[in-house]
Backbone bond lengths (Angstrom), bond angles and torsions (degrees), N, CA, C in turn:
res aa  C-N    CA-C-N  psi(-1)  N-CA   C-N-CA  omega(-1)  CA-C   N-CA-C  phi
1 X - - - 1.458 - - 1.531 107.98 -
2 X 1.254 101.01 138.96 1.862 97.57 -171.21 1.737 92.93 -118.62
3 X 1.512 113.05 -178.97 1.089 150.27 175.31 1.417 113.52 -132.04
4 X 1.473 98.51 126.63 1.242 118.24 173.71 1.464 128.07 -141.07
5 X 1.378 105.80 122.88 1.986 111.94 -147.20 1.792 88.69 -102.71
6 X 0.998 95.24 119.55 1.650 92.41 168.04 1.733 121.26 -122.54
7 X 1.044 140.28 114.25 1.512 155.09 -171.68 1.461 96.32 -57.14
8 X 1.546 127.03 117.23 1.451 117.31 -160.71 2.029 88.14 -118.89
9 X 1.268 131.45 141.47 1.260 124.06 165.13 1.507 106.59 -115.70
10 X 1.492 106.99 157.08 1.513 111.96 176.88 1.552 124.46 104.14
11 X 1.629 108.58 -27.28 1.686 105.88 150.12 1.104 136.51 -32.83
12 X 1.074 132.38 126.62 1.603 120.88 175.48 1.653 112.99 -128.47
13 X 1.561 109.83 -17.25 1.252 109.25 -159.68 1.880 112.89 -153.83
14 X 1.026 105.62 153.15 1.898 91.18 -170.41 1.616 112.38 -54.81
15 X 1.575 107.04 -23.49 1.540 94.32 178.59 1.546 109.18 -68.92
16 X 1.240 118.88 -45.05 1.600 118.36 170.47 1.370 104.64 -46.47
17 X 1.292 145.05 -61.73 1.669 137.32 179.01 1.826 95.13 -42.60
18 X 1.286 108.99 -99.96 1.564 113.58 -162.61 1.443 100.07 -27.74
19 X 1.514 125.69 -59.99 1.706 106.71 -173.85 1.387 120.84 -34.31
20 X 1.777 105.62 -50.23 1.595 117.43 -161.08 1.949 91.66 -70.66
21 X 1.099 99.49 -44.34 1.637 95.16 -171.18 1.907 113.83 -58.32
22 X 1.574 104.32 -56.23 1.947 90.16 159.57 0.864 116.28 -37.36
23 X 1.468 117.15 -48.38 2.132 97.66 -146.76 1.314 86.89 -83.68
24 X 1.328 138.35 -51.58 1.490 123.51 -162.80 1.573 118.50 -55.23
25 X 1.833 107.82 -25.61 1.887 120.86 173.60 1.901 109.55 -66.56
26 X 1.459 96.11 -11.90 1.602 97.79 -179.99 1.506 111.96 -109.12
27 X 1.322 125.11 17.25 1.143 119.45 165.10 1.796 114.09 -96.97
28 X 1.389 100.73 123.48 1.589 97.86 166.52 1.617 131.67 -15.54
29 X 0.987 89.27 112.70 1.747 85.28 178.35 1.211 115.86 119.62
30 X 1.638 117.21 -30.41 1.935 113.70 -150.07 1.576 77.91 -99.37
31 X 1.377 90.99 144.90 1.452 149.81 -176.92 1.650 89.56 -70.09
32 X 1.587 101.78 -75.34 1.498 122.25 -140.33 1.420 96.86 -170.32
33 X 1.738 124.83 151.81 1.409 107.58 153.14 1.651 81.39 -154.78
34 X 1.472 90.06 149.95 1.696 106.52 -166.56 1.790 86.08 -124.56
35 X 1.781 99.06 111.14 1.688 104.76 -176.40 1.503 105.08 -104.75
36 X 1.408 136.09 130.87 1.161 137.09 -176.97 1.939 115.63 -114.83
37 X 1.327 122.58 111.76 0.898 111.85 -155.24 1.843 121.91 -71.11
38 X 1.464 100.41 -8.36 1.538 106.84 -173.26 1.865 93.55 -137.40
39 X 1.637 126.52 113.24 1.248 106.91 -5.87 1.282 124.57 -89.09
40 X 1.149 133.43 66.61 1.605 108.34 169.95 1.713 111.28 84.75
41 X 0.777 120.29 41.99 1.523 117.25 174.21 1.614 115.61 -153.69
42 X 1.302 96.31 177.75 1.667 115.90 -165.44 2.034 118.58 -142.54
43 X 1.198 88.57 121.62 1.735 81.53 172.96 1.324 115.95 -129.91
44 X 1.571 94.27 124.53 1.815 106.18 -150.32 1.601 93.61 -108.14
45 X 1.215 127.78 105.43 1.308 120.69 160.37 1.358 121.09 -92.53
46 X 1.269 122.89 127.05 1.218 140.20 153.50 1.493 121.45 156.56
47 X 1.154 129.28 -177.20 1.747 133.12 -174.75 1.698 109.88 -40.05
48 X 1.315 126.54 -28.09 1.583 126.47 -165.97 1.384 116.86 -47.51
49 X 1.514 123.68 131.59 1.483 125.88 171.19 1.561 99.67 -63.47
50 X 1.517 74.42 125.25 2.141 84.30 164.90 1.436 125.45 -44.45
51 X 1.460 103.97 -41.64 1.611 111.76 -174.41 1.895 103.92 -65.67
52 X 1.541 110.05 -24.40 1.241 116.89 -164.84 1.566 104.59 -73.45
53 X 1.066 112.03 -19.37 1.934 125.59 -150.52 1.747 87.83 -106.13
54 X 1.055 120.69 -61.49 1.991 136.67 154.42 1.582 96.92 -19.79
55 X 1.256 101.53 -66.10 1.959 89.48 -165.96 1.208 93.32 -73.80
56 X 1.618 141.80 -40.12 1.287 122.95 -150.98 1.683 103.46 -63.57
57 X 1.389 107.90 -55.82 1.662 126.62 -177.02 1.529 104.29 -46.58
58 X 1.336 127.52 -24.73 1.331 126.62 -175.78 1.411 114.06 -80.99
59 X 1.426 104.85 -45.20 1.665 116.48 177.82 1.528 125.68 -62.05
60 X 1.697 102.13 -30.57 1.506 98.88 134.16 1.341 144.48 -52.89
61 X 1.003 100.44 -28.39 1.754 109.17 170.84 2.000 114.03 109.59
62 X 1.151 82.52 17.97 1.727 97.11 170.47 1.339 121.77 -123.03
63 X 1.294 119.85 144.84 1.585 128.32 174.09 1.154 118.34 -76.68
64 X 1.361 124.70 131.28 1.846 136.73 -176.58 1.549 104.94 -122.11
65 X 1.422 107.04 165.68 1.736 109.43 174.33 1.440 74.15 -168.79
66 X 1.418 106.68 152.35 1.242 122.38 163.54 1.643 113.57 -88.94
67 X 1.231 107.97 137.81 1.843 130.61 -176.11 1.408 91.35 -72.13
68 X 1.378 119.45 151.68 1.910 123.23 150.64 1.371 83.64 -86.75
69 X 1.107 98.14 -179.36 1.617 133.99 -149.68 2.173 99.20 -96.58
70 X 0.456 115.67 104.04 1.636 110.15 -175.66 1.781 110.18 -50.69
């Protein structure tokens, strides 16, 4: 099972977190993803293609990139 941290822009408010956090729990694969609204990011554990988690966060209407790993 992996982790994957992605830098999310365009949150402003807890409804923007919980939205981004469903849709990303309904993509194939995720484990779990714990979304934090300041700064701006997401850590999605489980099997999901990054690019898959990227479009989901977008179709909300926010910008994602995946983090390297610190």
């Amino acid at each position: 099972m992996n982790n994957t941290n992605l830098k999310i822009t365009g949150m402003t408010c807890n409804h923007c977190m919980r939205a981004v956090t469903k849709a990303l729990e309904a993509v194939s694969g995720v484990q779990s993803a714990e979304v934090t609204l300041t700064p701006g990011s997401a850590v999605v554990t489980g099997s999901a293609d990054p690019a898959a988690l990227i479009a989901t966060v977008q179709e909300e209407g926010y910008e994602a990139e995946v983090q390297a790993h610190a």
